[in-house]
Every structure is written in C-alpha cells, then in structure tokens.
N, CA, C and O atoms as a GROMACS GRO file, in nm:
protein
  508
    1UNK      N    1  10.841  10.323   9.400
    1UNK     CA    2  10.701  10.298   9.371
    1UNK      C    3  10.655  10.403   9.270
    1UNK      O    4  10.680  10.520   9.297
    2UNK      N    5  10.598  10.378   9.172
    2UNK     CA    6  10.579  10.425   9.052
    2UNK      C    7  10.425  10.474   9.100
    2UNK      O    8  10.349  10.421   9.182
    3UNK      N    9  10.403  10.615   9.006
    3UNK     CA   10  10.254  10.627   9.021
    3UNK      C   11  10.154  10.560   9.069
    3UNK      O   12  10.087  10.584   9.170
    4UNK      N   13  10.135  10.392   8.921
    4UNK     CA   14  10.056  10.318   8.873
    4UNK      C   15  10.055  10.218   9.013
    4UNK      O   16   9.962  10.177   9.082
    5UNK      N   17  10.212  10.199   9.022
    5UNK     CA   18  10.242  10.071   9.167
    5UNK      C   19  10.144  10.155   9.299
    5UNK      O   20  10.112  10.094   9.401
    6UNK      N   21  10.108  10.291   9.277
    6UNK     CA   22  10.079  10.361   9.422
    6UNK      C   23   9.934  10.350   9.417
    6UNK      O   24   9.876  10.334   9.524
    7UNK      N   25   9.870  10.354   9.318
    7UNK     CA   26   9.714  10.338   9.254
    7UNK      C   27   9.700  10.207   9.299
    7UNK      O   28   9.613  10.197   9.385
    8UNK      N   29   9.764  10.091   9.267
    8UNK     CA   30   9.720   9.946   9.276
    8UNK      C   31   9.726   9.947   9.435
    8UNK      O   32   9.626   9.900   9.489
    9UNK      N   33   9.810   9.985   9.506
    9UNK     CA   34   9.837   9.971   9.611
    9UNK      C   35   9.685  10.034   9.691
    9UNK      O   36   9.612   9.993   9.780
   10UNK      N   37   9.688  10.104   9.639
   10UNK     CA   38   9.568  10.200   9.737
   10UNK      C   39   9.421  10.129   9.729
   10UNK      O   40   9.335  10.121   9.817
   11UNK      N   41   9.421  10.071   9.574
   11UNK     CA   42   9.330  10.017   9.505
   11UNK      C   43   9.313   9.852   9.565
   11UNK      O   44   9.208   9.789   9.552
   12UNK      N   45   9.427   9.802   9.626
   12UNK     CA   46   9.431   9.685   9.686
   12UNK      C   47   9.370   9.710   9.844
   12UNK      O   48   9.299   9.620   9.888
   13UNK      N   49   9.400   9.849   9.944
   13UNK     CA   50   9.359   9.840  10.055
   13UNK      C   51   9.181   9.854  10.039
   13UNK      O   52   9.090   9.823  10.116
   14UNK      N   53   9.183   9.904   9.929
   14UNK     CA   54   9.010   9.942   9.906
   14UNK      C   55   8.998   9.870   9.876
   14UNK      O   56   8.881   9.896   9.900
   15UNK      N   57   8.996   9.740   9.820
   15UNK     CA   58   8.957   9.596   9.805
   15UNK      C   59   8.988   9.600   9.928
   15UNK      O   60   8.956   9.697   9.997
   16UNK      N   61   9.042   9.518   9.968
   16UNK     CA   62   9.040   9.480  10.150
   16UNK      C   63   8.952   9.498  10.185
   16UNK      O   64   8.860   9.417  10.190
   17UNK      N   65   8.951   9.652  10.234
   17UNK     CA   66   8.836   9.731  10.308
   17UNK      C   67   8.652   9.712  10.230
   17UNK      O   68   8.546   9.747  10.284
   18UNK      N   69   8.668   9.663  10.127
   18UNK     CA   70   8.531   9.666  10.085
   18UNK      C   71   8.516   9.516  10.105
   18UNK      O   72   8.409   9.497  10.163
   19UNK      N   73   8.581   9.399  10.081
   19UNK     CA   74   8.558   9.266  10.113
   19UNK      C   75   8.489   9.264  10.303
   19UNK      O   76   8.398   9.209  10.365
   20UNK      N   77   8.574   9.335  10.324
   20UNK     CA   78   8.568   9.316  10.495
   20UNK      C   79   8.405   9.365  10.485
   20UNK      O   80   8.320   9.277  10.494
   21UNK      N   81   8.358   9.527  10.462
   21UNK     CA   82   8.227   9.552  10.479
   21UNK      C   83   8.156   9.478  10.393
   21UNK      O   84   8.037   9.468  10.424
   22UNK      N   85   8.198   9.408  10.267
   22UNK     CA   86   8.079   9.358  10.247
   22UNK      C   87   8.023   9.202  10.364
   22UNK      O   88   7.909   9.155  10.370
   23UNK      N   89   8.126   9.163  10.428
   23UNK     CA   90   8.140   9.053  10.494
   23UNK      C   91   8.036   9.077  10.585
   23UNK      O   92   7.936   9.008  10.602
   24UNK      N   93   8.079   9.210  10.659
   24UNK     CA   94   8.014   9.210  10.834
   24UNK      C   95   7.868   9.286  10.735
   24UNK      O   96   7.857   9.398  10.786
   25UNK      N   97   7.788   9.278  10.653
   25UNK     CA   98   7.676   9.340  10.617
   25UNK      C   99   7.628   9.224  10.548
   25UNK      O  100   7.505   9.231  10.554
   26UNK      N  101   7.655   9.140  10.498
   26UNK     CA  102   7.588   9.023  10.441
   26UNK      C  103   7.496   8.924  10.534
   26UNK      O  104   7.462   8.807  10.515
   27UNK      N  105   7.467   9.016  10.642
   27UNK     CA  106   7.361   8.906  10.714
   27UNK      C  107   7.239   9.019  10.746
   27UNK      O  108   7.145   9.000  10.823
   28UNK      N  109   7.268   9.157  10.655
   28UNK     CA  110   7.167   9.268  10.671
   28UNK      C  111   7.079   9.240  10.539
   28UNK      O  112   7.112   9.186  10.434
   29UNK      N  113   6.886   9.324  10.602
   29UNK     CA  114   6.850   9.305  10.463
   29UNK      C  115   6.865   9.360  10.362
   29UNK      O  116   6.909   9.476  10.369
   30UNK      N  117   6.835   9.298  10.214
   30UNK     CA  118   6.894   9.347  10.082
   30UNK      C  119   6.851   9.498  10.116
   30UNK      O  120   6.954   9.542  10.167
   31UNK      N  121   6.792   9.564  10.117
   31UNK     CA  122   6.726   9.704  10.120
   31UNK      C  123   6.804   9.774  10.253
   31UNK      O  124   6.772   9.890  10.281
   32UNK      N  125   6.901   9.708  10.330
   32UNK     CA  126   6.942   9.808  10.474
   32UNK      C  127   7.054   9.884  10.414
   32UNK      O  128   7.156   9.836  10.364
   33UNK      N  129   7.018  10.026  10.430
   33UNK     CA  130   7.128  10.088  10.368
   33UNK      C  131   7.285  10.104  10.367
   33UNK      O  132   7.354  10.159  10.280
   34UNK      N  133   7.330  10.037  10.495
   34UNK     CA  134   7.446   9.959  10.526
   34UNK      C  135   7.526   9.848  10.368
   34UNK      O  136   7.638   9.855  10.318
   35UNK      N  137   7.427   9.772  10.338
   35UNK     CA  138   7.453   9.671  10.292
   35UNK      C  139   7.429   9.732  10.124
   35UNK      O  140   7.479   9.668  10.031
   36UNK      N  141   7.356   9.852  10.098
   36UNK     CA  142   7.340   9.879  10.003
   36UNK      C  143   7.470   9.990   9.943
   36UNK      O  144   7.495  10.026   9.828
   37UNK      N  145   7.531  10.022  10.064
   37UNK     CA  146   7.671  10.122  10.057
   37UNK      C  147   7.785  10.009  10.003
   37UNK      O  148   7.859  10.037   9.910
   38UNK      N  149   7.789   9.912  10.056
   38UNK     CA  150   7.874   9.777  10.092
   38UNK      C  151   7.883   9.776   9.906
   38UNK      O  152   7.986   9.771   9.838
   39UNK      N  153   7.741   9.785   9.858
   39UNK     CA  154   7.675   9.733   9.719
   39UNK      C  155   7.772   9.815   9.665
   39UNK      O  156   7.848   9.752   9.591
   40UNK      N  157   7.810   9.988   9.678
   40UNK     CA  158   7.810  10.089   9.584
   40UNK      C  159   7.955  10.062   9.597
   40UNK      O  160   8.024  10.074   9.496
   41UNK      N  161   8.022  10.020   9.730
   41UNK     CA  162   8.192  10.027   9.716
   41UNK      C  163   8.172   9.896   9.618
   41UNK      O  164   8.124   9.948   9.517
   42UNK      N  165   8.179   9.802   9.600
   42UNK     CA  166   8.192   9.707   9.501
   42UNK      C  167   8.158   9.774   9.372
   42UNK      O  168   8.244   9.743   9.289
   43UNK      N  169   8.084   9.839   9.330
   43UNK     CA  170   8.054   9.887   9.206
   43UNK      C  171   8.189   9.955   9.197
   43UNK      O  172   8.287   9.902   9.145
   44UNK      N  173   8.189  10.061   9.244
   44UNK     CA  174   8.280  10.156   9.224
   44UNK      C  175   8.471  10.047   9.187
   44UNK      O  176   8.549  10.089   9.101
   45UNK      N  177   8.492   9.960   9.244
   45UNK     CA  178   8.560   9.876   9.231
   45UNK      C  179   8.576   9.813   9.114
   45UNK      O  180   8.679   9.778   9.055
   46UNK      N  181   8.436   9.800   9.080
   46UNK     CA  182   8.438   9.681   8.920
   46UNK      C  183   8.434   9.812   8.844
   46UNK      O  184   8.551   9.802   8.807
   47UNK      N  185   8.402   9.905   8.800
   47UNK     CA  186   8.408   9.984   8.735
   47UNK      C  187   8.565  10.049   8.676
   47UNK      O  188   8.673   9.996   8.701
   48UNK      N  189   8.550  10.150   8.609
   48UNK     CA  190   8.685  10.199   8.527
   48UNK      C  191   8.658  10.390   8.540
   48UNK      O  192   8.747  10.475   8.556
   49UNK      N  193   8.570  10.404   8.532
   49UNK     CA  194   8.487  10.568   8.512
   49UNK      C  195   8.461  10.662   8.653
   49UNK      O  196   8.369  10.631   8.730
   50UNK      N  197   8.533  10.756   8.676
   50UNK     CA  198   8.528  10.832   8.784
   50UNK      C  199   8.552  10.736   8.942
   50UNK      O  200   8.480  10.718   9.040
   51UNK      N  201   8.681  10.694   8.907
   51UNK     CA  202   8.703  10.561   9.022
   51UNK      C  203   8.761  10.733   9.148
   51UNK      O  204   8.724  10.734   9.265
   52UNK      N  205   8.820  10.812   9.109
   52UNK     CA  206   8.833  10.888   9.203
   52UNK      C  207   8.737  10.963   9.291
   52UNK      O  208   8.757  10.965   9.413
   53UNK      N  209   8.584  11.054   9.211
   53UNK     CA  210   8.496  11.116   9.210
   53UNK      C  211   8.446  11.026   9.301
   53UNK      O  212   8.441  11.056   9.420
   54UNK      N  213   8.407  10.909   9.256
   54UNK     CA  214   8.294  10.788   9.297
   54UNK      C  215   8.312  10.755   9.459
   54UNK      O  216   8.239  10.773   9.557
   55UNK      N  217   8.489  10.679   9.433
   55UNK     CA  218   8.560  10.667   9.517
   55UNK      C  219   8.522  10.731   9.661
   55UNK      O  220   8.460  10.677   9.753
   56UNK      N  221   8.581  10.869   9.657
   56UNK     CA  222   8.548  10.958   9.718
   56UNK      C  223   8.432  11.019   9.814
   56UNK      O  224   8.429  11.048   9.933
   57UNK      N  225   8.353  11.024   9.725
   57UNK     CA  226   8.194  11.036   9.780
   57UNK      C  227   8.146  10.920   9.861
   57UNK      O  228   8.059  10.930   9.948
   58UNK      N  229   8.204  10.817   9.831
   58UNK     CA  230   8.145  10.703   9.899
   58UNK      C  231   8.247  10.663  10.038
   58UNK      O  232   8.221  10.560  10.100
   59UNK      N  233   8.338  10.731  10.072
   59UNK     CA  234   8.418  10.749  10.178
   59UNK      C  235   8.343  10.855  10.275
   59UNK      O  236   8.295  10.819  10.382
   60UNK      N  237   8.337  11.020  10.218
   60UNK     CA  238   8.228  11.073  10.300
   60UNK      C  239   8.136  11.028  10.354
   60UNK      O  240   8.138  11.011  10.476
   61UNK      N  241   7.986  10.985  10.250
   61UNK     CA  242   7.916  10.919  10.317
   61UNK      C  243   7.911  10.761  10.365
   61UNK      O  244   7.807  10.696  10.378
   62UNK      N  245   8.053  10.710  10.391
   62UNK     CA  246   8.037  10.638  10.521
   62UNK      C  247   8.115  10.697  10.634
   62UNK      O  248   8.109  10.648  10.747
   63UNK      N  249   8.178  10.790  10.609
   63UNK     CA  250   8.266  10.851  10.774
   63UNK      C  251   8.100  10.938  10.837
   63UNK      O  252   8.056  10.907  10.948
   64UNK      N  253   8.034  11.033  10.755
   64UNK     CA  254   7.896  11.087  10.770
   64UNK      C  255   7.800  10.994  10.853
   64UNK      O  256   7.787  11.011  10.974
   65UNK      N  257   7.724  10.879  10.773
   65UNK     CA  258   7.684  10.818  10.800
   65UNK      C  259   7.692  10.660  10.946
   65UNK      O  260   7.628  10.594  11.027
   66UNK      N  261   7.808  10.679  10.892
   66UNK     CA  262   7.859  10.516  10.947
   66UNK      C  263   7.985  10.543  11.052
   66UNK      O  264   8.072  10.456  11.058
   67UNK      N  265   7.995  10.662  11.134
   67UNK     CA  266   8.160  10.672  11.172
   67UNK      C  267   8.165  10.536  11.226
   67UNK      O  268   8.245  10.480  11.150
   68UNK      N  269   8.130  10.459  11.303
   68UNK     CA  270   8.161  10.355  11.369
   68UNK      C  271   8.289  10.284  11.291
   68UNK      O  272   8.392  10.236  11.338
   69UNK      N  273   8.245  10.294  11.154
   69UNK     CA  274   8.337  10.190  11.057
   69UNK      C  275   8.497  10.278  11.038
   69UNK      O  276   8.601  10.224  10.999
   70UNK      N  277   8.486  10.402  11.070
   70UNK     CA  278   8.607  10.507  11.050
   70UNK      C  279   8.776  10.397  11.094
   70UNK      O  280   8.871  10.360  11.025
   71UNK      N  281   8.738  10.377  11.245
   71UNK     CA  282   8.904  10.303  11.262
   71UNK      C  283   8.934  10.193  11.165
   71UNK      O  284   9.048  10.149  11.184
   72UNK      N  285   8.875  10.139  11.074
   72UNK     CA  286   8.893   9.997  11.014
   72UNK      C  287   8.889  10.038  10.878
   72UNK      O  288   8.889   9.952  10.790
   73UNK      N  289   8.886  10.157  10.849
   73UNK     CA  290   8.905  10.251  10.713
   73UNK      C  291   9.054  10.245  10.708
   73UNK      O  292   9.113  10.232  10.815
   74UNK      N  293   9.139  10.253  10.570
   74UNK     CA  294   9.296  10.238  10.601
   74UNK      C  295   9.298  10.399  10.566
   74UNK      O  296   9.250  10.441  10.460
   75UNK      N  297   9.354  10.481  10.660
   75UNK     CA  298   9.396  10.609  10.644
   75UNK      C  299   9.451  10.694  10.513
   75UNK      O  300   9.429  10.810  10.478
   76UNK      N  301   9.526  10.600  10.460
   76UNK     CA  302   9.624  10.592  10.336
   76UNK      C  303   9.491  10.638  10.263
   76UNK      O  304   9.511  10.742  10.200
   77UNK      N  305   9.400  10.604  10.257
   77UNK     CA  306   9.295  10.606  10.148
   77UNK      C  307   9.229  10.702  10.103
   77UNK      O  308   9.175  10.725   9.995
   78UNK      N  309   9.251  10.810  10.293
   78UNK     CA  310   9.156  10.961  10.285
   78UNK      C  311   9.287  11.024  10.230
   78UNK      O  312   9.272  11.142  10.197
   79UNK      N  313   9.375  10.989  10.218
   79UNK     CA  314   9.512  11.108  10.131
   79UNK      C  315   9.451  11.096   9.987
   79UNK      O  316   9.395  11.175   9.910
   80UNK      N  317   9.492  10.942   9.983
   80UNK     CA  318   9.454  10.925   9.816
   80UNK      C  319   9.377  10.971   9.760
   80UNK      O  320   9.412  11.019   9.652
   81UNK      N  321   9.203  10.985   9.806
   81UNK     CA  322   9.105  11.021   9.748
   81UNK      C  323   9.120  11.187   9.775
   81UNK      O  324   9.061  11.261   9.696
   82UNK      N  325   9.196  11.242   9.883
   82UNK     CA  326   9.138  11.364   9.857
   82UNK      C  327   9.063  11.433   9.918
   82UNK      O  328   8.995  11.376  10.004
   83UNK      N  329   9.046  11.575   9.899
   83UNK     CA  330   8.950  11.665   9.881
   83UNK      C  331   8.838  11.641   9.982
   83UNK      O  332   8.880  11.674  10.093
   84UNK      N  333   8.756  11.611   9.986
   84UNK     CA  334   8.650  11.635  10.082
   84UNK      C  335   8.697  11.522  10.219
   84UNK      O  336   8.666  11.528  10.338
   85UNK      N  337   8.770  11.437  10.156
   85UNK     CA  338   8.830  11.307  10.258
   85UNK      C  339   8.929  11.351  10.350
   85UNK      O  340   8.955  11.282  10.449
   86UNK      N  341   9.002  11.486  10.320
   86UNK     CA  342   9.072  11.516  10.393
   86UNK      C  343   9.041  11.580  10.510
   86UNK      O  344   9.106  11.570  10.614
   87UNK      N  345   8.930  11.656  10.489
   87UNK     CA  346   8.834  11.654  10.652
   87UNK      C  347   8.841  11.556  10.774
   87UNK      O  348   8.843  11.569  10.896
   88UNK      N  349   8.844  11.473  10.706
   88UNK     CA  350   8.878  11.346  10.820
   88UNK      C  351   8.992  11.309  10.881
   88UNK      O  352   9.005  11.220  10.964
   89UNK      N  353   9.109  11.408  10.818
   89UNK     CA  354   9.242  11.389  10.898
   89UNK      C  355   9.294  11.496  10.976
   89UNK      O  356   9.286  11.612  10.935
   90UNK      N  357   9.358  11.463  11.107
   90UNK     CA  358   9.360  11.595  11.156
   90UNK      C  359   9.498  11.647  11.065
   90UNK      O  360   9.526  11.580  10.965
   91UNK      N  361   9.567  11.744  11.092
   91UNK     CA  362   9.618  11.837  11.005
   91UNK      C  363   9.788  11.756  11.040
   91UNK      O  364   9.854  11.742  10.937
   92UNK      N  365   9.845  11.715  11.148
   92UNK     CA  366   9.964  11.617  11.195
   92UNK      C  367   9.962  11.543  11.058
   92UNK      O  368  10.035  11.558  10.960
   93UNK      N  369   9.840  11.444  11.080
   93UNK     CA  370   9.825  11.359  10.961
   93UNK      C  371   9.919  11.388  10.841
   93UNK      O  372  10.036  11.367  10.811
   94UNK      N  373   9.763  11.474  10.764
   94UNK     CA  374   9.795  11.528  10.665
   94UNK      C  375   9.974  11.578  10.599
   94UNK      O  376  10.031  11.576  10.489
   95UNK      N  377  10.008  11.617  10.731
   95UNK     CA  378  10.160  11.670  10.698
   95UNK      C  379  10.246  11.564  10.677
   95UNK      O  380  10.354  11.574  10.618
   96UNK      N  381  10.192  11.446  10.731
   96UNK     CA  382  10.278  11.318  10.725
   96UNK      C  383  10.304  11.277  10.644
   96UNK      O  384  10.422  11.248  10.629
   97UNK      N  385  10.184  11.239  10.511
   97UNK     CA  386  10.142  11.186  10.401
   97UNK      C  387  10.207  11.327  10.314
   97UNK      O  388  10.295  11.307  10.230
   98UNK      N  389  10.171  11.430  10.333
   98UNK     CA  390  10.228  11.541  10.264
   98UNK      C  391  10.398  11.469  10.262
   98UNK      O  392  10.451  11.461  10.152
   99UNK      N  393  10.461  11.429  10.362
   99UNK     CA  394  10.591  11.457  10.338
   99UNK      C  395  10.645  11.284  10.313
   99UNK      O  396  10.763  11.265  10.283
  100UNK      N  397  10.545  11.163  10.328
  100UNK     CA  398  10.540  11.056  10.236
  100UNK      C  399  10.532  11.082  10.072
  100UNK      O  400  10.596  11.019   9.988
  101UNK      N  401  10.487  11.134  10.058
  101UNK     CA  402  10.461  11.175   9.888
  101UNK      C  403  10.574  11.247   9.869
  101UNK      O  404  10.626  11.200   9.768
  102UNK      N  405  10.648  11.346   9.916
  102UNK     CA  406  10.782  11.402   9.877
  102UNK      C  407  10.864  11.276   9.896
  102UNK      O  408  10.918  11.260   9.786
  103UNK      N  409  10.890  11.209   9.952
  103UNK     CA  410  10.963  11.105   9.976
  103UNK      C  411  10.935  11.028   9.813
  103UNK      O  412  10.995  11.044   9.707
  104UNK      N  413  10.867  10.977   9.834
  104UNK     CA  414  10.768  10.879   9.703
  104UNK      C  415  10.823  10.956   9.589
  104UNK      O  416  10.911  10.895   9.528
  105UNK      N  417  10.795  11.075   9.543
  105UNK     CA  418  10.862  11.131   9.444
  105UNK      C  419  11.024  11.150   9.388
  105UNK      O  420  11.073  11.146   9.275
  106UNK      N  421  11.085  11.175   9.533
  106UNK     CA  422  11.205  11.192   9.502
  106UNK      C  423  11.289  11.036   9.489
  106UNK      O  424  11.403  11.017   9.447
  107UNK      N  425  11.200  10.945   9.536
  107UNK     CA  426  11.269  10.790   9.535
  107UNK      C  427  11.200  10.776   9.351
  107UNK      O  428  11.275  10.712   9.278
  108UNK      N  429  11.103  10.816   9.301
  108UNK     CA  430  11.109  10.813   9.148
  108UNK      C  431  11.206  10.871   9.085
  108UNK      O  432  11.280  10.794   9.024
  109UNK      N  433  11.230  10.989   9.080
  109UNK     CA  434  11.309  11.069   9.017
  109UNK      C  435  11.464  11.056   9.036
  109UNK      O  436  11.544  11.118   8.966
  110UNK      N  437  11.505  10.960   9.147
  110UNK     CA  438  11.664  10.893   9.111
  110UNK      C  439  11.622  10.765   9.081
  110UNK      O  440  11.721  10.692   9.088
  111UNK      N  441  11.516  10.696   9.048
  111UNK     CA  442  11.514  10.554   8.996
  111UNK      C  443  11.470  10.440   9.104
  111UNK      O  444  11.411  10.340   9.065
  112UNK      N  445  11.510  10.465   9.272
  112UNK     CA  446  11.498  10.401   9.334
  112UNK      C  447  11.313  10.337   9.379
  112UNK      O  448  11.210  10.400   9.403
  113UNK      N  449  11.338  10.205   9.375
  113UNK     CA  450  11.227  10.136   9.502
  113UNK      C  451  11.204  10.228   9.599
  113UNK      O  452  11.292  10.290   9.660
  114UNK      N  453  11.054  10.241   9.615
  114UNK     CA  454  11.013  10.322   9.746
  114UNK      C  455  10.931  10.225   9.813
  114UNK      O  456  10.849  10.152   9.757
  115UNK      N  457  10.954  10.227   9.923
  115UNK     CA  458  10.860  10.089  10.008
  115UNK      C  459  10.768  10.224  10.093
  115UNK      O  460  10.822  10.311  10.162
  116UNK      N  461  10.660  10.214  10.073
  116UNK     CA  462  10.577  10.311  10.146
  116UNK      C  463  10.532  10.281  10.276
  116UNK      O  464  10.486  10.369  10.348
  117UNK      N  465  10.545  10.112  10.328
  117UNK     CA  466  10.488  10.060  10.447
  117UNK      C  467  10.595  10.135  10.528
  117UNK      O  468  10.562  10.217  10.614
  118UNK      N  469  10.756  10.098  10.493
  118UNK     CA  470  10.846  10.121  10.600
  118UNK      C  471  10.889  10.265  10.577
  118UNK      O  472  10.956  10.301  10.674
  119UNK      N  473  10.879  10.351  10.496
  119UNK     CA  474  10.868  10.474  10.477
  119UNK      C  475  10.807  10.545  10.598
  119UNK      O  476  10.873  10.603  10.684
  120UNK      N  477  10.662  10.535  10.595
  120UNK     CA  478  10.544  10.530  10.689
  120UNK      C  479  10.567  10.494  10.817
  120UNK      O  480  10.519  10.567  10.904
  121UNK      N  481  10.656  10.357  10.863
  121UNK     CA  482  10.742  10.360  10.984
  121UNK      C  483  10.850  10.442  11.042
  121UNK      O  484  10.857  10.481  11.159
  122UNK      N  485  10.930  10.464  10.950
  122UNK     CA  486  11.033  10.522  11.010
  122UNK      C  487  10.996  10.668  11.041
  122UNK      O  488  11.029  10.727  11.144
  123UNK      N  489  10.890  10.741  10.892
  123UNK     CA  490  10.854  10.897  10.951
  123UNK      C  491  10.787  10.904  11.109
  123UNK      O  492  10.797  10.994  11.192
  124UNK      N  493  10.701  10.747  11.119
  124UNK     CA  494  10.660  10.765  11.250
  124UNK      C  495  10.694  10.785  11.362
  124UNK      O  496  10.644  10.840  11.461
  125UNK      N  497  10.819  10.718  11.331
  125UNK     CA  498  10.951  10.652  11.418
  125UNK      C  499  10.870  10.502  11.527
  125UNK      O  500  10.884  10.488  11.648
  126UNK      N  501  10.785  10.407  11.429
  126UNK     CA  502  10.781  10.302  11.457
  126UNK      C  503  10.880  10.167  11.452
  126UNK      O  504  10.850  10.056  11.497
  127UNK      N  505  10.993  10.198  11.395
  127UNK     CA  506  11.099  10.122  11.397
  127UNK      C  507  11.201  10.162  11.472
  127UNK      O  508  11.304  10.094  11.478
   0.00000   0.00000   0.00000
C-alpha cells in the first residue's frame, strides 16, 4: 500500500463515517449544531485545502462535543489525522498503529502489497 493507496483508504472510511452522520442528523433542524458539524465533515470532504488541519479539528470537536458518536468513529482515522486526535487513543493503541506503519513501510520499500485490514488482524492476533 502506497502512501496515496493509504490516503484514499483513510479518505474512504471518512466518507463512510460522514455519510452515516450525515444520515442519523438529517431529521435535525437546519440550525442544530449536530447537523451543522455533519455540514462541516462534508465540506471538508469536497474540498482539496488543509484536508488534514480541517480534518482534524473537526474530529476533536466531535469526540469534545459529541462523545456518544466516538465508538462508530473508525480508529484508523485518529492515527491518520494526528496530533491533537491522538488524545483519544490510549497509548496500547497508539503503539499498534505505530508498529502498522513500520510494517506499511517496510512492505513499500521491498515492493510488496500491504493489506492493512489483515495486517491489523494478525498484530491483534484476530486471526
């Protein structure tokens, strides 16, 4: 899995995850700030300009705001973004994804396919 393949990938669960909230908020009013967050992950989506920065901030303030929505967040996402997102993982986590990404790298650097789902299994030892 190439950089770009790891971006789309991440960029595909955040689609997911923003279809889903905009779903369960589309029966809130236009003005409920729920539905107006729902608004900003879609922006941030159609956009091209500070997709990380943006990204980001708008993960805080829904773990801040909204924990309820936290389990249905894909985890993968607080690595990706980072920095203030990583607050939200306990430190096990973190080491996991720390040692997914060494994996990820070294399957670039001999050429090989990296499958990150079953990667992610086996460090778990879900298989």
């Amino acid at each position: 899995m190439t950089d770009e393949q790891y971006r789309q990938h991440c960029r595909a669960l955040l689609t997911e995850f923003t279809q889903n909230l905009v779903t369960r908020t589309d029966q809130l009013s236009q003005d409920h700030p729920l539905r107006e967050l729902a608004g900003a992950y879609l922006a941030v989506l159609e956009s091209t300009e500070d997709f990380y920065g943006k990204g980001s901030a708008l993960v805080v303030r829904l773990f801040d705001t909204y924990p309820d929505f936290a389990p249905i967040f894909p985890r993968e996402l607080l690595w990706f973004f980072g920095g203030d997102c990583l607050h939200y993982m306990p430190d096990e986590e973190i080491a996991e994804f720390q040692q997914l990404e060494e994996l990820r790298f070294a399957a670039a650097r001999r050429g090989e396919t990296f499958n990150i789902r079953e990667s992610r299994a086996k460090l778990l030892k879900l298989q």
